[in-house]
N, C-alpha and C positions, 0 to 999 in steps of 0.2 A: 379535191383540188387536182387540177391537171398535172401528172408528172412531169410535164416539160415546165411547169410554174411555179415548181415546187423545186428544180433544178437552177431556174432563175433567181429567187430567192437564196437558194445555198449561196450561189456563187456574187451575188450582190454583198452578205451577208462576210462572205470568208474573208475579207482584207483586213473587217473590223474586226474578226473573232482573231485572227492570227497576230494583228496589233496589240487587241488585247491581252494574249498568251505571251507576247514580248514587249514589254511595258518597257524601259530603256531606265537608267537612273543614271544620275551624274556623281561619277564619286571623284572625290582628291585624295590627292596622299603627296607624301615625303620619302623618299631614300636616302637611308643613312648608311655611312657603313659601319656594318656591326661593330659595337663595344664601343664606338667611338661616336664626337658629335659634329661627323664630317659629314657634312649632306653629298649626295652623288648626285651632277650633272649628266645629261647626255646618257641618262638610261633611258630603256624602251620599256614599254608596258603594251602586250599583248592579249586581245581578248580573241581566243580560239576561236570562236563561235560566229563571230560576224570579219575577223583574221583584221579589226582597226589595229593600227598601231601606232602608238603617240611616245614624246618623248619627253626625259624631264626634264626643267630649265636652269638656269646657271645657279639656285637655290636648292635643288633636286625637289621642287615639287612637279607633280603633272595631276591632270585632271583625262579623263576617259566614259564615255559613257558608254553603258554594258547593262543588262539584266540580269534579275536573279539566276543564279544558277551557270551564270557564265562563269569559264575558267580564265582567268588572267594569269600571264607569263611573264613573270621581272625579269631582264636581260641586261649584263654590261659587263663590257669585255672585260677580262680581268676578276669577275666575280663568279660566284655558283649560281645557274637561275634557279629563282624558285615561281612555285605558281600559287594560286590562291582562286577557291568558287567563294563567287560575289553569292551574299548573303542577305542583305541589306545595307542601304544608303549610310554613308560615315564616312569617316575620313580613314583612311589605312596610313600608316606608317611600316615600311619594308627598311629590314636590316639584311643592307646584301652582305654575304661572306665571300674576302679576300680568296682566290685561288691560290694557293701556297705552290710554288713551283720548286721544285727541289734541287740543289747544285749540280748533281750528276747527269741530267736531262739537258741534253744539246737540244739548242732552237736550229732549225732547220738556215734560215735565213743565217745566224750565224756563221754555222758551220760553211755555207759559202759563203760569208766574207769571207774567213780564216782562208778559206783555199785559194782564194783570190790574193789575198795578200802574200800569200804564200808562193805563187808565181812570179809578182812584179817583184819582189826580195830576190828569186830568181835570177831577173834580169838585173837587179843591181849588183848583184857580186861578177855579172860581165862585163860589168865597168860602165851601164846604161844609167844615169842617176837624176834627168832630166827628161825620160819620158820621150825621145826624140823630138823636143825640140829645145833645144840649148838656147843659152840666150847670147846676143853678139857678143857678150865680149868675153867667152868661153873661147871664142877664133881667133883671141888676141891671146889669151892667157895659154890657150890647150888647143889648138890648131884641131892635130891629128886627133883628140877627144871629141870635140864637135863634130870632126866628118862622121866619125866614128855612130855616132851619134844620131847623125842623120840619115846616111848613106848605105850602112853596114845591114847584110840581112837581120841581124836579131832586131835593129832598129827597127826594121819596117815590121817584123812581128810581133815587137813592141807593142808599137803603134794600133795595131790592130788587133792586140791582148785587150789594152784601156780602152779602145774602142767597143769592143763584146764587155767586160767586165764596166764597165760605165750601165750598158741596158741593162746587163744580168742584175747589179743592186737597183737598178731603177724597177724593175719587173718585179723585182723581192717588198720590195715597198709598198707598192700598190695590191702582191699577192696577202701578205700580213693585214691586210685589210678590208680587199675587196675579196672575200670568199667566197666557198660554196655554202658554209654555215648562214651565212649573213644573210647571202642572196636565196637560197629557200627557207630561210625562217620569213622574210619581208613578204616573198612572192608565191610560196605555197607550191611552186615549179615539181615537177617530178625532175628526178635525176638529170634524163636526157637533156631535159629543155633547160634544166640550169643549166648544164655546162653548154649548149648552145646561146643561152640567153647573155653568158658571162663573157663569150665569144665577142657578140657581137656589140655590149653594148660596156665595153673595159671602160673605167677612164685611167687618163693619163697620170703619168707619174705628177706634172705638174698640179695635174687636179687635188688628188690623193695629199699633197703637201698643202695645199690651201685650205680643202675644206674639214669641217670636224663633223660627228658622224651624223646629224642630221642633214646634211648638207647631202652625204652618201646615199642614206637610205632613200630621199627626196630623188636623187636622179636614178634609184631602181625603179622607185613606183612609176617616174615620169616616164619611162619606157618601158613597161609591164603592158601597158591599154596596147601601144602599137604591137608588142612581143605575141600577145594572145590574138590577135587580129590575124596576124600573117606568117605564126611560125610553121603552118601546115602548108604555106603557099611555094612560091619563087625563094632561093635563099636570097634573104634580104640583105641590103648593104649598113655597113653601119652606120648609123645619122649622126650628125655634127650638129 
């Protein structure tokens, strides 16, 4: 036979040999959390190998399909992951284990509230106790309190204390959530590009409040296609 026909045949051949070699199975399962018969919602289930990731539902079951020999990654904040190679088709049951946080370990986010609050206390032992803006009938009761109030330097840098600590907890909110953990576990990013991709594609604090974490993950991926497209090109603007 003709080596060039013999070349044609391989590669005719190779879609169905390599489909064959990954045969695909559908498996279910449940998350419980350990020792208890508490199902967990809103975990991920990661398979390495093809990087699907699905999530469980408000029962904590989820369904994923994977081949043998694939490794899947349980995930959910607040838990230890663990992983597991698919072996054959069944049903799994995963017992996540609680993260035990310990008393003496400051949460970063905390720790500036604390210092936030710690300022505006600040301003109220100078007699600022309305934030610079008093209400009318402070003018009637405390005249010189009100101007005070409004008009006086500390007022106005007040004013524009609550104004920076207002984004700083908003920024904390959205950071405790939208991370670098989360966004290259979803997207497989190297370093650089995460934090470029985190850049460009934040959501808002209002978002962050609305949505629960499939909601999240769904607007990584939905900007992941465009991300890989053009992060080598023009710096991109962020889409709305």
């Amino acid at each position: 036979m003709n080596p060039k026909h013999i070349i044609i045949v391989l590669l005719l051949f190779l879609p169905a040999f390599t489909y064959a070699q990954r045969q695909e199975i559908s498996i279910n399962g449940i998350f419980y959390r350990k020792d208890t018969p508490d199902r967990i919602a809103q975990a991920t289930v990661t398979d390495v190998q093809n990087q699907v990731i699905m999530m469980s539902d408000e029962l904590g079951g989820f369904t994923i399909k994977a081949a043998k020999g694939d490794t899947l990654i349980f995930n959910k904040t607040g838990y230890t992951p663990q992983r597991q190679v698919v072996t054959s088709p069944g049903d799994l049951v995963i017992y996540m284990q609680p993260i035990v946080v310990l008393p003496q370990v400051t949460i970063k986010g905390e720790s500036s509230k604390q210092e936030l609050n710690d300022v505006k206390n600040e301003y109220r032992s100078k007699g600022l106790y309305f934030d610079g803006k008093p209400p009318w009938y402070e003018f009637i009761a405390s005249p010189l309190t009100a101007f005070y109030e409004i008009f006086s330097r500390d007022a106005k840098n007040e004013r524009h204390f609550i104004k920076f600590s207002k984004m700083e907890l908003e920024a904390i909110a959205v950071s405790n959530r939208y991370n670098k953990t989360l966004v290259k576990r979803v997207t497989n990013l190297s370093d650089a590009d995460v934090e470029k991709f985190m850049q460009q594609y934040s959501p808002s604090y209002e978002d962050i409040q609305q949505w629960n974490d499939y909601d999240l993950i769904s607007h990584i991926k939905k900007y992941l296609v465009y991300f890989n497209k053009h992060k080598d090109g023009i710096p991109i603007q962020k889409l709305y």
